[in-house]
C-alpha positions as CSV (number, residue, x, y, z in Angstrom):
1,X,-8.2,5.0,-18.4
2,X,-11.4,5.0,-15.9
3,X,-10.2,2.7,-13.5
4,X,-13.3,2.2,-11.1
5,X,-13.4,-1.2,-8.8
6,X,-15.5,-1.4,-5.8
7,X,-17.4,-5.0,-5.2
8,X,-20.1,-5.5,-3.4
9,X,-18.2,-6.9,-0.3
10,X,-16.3,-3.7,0.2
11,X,-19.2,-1.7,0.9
12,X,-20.4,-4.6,3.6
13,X,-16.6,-4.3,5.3
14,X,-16.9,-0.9,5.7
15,X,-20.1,-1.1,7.5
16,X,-18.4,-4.0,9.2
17,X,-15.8,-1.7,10.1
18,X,-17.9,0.8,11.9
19,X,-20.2,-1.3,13.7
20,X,-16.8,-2.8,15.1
21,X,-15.0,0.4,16.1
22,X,-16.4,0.9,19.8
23,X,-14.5,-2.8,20.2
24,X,-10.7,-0.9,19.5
25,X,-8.7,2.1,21.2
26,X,-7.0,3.1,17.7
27,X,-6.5,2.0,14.2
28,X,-3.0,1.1,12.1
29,X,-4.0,1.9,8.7
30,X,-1.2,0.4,6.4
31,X,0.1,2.6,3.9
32,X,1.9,1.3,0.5
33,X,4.8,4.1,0.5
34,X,5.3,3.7,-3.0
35,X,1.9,5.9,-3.3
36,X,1.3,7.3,0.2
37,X,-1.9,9.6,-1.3
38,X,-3.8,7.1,-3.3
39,X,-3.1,3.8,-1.5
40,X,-5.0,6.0,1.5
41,X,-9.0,5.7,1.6
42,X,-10.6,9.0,2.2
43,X,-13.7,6.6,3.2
44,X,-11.8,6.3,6.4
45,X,-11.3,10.1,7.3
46,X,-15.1,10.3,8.6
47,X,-15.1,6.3,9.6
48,X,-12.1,6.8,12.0
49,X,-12.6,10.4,13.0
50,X,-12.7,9.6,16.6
51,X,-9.9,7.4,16.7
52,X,-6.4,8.0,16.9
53,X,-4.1,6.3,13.7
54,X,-0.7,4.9,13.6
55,X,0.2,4.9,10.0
56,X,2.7,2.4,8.9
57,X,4.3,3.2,5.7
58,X,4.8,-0.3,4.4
59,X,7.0,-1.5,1.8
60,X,9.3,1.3,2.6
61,X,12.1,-1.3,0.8
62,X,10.5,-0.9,-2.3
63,X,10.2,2.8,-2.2
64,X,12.1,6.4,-2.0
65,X,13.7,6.6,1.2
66,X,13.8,10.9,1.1
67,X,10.2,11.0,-0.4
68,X,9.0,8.4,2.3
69,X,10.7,10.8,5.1
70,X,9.2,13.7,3.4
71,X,5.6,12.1,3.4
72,X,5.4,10.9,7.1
73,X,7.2,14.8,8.4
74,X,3.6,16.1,6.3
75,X,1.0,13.7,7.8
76,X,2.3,13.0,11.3
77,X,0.6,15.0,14.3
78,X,-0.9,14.3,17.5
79,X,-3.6,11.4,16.8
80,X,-1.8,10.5,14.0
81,X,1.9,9.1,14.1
82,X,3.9,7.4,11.3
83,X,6.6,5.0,10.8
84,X,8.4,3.5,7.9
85,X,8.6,-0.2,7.8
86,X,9.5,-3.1,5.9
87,X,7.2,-6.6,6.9
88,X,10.3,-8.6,5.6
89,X,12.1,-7.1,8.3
90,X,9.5,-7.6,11.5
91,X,9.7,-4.7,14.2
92,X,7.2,-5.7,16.8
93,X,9.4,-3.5,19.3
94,X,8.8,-0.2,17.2
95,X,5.0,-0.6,16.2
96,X,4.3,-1.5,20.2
97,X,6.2,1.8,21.3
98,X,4.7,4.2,18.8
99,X,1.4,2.2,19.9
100,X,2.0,3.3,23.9
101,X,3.2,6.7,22.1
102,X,0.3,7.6,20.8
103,X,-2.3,6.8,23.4
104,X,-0.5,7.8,26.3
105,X,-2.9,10.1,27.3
106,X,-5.6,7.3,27.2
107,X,-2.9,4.9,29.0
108,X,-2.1,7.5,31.5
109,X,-6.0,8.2,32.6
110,X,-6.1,4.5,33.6
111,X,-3.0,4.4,35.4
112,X,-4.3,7.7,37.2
113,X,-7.0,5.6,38.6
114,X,-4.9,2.6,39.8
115,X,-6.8,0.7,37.1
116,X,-4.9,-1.7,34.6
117,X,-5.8,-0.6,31.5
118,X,-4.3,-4.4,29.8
119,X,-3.3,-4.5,26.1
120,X,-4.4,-2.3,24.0
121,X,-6.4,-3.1,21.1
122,X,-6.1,-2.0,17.2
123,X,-8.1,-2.4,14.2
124,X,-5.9,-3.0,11.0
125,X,-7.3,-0.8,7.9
126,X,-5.7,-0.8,4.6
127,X,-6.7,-0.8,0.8
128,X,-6.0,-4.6,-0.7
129,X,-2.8,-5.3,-1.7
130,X,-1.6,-3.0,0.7
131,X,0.8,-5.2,2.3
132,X,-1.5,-5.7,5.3
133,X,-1.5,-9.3,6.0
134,X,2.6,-9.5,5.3
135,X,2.7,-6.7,7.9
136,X,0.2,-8.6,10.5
137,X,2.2,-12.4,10.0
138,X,5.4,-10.8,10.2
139,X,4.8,-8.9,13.6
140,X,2.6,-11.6,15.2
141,X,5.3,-14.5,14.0
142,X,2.7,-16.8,12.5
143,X,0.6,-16.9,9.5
144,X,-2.6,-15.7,11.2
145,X,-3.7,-13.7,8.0
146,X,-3.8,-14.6,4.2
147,X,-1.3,-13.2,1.8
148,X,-1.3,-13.1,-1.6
149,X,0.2,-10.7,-4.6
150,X,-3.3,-10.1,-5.5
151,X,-6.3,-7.8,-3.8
152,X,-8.8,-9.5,-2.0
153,X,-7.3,-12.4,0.3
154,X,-8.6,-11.3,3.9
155,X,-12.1,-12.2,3.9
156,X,-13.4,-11.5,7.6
157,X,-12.6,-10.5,10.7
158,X,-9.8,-11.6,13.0
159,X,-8.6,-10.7,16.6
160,X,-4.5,-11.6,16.5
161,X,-2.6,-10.9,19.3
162,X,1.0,-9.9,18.8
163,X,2.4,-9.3,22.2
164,X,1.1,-8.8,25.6
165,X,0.5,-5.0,25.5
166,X,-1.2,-5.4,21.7
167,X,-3.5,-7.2,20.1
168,X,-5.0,-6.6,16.6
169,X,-8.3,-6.8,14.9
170,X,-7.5,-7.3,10.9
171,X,-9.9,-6.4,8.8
172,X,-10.3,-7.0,4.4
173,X,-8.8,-4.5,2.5
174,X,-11.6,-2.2,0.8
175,X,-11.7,0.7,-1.6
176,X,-14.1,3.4,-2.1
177,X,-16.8,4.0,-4.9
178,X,-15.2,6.1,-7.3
179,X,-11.5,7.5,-8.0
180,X,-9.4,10.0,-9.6
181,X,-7.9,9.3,-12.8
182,X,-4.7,9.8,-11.4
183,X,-5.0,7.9,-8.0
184,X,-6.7,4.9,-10.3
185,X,-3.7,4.3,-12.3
186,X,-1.7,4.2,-9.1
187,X,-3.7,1.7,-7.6
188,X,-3.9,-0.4,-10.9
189,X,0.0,0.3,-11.3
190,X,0.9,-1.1,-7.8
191,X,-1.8,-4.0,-7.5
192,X,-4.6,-2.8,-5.4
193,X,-6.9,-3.4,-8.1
194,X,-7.4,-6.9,-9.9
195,X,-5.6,-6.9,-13.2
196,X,-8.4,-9.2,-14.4
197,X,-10.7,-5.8,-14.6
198,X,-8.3,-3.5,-17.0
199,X,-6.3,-3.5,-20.0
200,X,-3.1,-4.3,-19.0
201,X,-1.1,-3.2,-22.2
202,X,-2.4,0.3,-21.5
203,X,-1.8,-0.1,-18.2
204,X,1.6,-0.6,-19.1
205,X,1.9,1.9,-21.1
206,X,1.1,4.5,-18.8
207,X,3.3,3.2,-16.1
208,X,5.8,3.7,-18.8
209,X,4.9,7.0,-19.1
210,X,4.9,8.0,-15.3
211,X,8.5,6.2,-14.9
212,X,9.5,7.9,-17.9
213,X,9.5,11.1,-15.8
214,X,10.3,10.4,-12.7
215,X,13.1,7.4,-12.7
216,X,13.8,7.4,-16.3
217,X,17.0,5.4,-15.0
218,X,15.6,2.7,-14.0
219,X,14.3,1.8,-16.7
220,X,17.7,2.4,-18.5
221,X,19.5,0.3,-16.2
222,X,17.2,-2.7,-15.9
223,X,16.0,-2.3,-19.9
224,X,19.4,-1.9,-21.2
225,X,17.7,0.9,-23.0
226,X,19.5,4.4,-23.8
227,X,18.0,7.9,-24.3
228,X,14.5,6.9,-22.6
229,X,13.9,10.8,-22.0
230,X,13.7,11.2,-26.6
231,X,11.7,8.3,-26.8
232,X,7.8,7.6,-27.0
233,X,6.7,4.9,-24.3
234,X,5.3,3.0,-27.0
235,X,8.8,2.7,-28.1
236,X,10.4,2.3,-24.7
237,X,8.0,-1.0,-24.2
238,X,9.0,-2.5,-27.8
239,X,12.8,-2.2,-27.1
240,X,12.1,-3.9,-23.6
241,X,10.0,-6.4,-25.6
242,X,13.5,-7.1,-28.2
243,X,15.5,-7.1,-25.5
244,X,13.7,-9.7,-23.4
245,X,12.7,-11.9,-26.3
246,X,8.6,-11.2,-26.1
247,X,8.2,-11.8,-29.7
248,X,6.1,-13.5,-31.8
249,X,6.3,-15.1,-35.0
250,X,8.0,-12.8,-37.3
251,X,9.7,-10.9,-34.8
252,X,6.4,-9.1,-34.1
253,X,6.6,-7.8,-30.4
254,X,4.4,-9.8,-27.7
255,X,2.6,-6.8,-25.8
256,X,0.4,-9.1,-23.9
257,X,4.1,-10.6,-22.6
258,X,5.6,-7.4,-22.4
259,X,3.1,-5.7,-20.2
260,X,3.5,-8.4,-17.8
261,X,7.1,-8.0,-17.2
262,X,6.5,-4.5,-16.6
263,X,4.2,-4.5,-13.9
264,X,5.6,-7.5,-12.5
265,X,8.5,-6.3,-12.0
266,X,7.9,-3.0,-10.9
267,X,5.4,-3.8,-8.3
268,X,8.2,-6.6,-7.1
269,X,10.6,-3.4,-6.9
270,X,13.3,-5.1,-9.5
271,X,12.8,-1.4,-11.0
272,X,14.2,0.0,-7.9
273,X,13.1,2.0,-5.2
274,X,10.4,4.0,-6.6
275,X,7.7,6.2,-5.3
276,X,4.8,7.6,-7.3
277,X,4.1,10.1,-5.5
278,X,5.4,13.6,-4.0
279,X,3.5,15.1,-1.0
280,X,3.8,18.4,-3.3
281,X,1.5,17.0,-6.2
282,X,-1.5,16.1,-3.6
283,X,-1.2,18.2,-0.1
């Protein structure tokens, strides 16, 4: 599949972005654990170069636990520290620490001087669907930002002030021009891209495919299906289609229906804990 999705908007938050950089100390950049290379815009490597990053690995809950510890050991260093988190579990305590953390030296030139450096002041980054505004409402205890299950709810700006010693500037979740096959069907498989673009039986399919080999159990528990390693995914989907009554007239199998319940309920993690990705495969 060439899985491409880049609207207009995007590029103008992106030059939003940098014109509003020289407003923040650092950026968070939220991270979707389930796929800690693709849900990562590289557009951001030359956009945030001088800025330090705390990287949240969000919706650690729906995603390995080892391969999540693994990722964060292989990215962390000293402008760029990473957590795990969970937004249905708020943590204001740990993302303000690991803030102070990684700008004490900035923290410390201030105090150096007698001078009160006050809050310090974050730009959110992400790729839609992220988890972003989940992560912002649940730290800042209100419903600042937009959610939604789909890509594209935050549509400006917005300074949101979570505690004393940090406030946050959120910004829309963007995408860059053109992607990898491989990092494409991530993004489609996990919801960073609007379904309304793609064929979502063959999206299905291949998510099939990629669970196939790397949690073929979970699709055995949840499926009630047996053998999945011996069996084509076109057969894996029509057994899951029997078994949950997507039929048609006939007994024909409703792939339209089928497909749904698939990426639904993977990207709802009623699959399991699942991640995508192995830092191996990409670094």
């Amino acid at each position: 599949m060439n899985i491409n999705w880049y609207p207009g908007h995007m590029k103008k938050t992106i030059e939003d972005i940098e014109k509003k950089l020289k407003l923040v100390d650092f950026a968070i950049e939220i991270i979707d654990s389930r796929i800690p290379f693709s849900s990562r815009n590289p557009l951001f490597d030359d956009l945030l170069k001088n800025k330090k990053r705390l990287l949240i690995f969000n919706k650690s809950d729906l995603s390995n636990p080892k391969l999540n510890e693994d990722w964060m050991k292989r990215i962390t260093d000293e402008n760029n520290f990473a957590i795990s988190y969970n937004a249905m579990k708020p943590n204001v305590a740990l993302v303000v620490k690991k803030s102070e953390e990684l700008m004490s030296e900035e923290i410390k030139k201030y105090e150096d001087k007698d001078l009160n450096k006050g809050p310090l002041r974050a730009m959110i980054v992400g790729i839609p669907n992220s988890g972003k505004s989940t992560f912002i409402n649940s730290i800042s205890g209100t419903k600042s930002a937009k959610t939604g299950n789909r890509p594209g709810v935050t549509k400006t700006n917005q300074w949101i002030k979570i505690h004393s010693k940090l406030h946050l500037l959120d910004t829309p979740g963007v995408l860059w021009p053109k992607f990898e096959e491989k990092v494409g069907l991530n993004l489609a498989f996990t919801g960073a891209i609007k379904d309304e673009i793609m064929d979502r039986e063959t999206l299905s399919l291949k998510l099939i495919e990629k669970l196939k080999k790397i949690a073929p159990k979970s699709i055995e528990e949840r499926y009630k299906i047996s053998n999945v390693e011996n069996m084509e995914p076109i057969e894996i989907m029509e057994e899951i289609g029997k078994n949950r009554g997507a039929l048609m007239r006939g007994g024909l199998i409703d792939y339209e229906k089928v497909s749904g319940i698939i990426l639904d309920e993977f990207r709802k993690g009623t699959l399991g804990r699942i991640t995508l990705e192995e830092p191996d495969e990409f670094l």
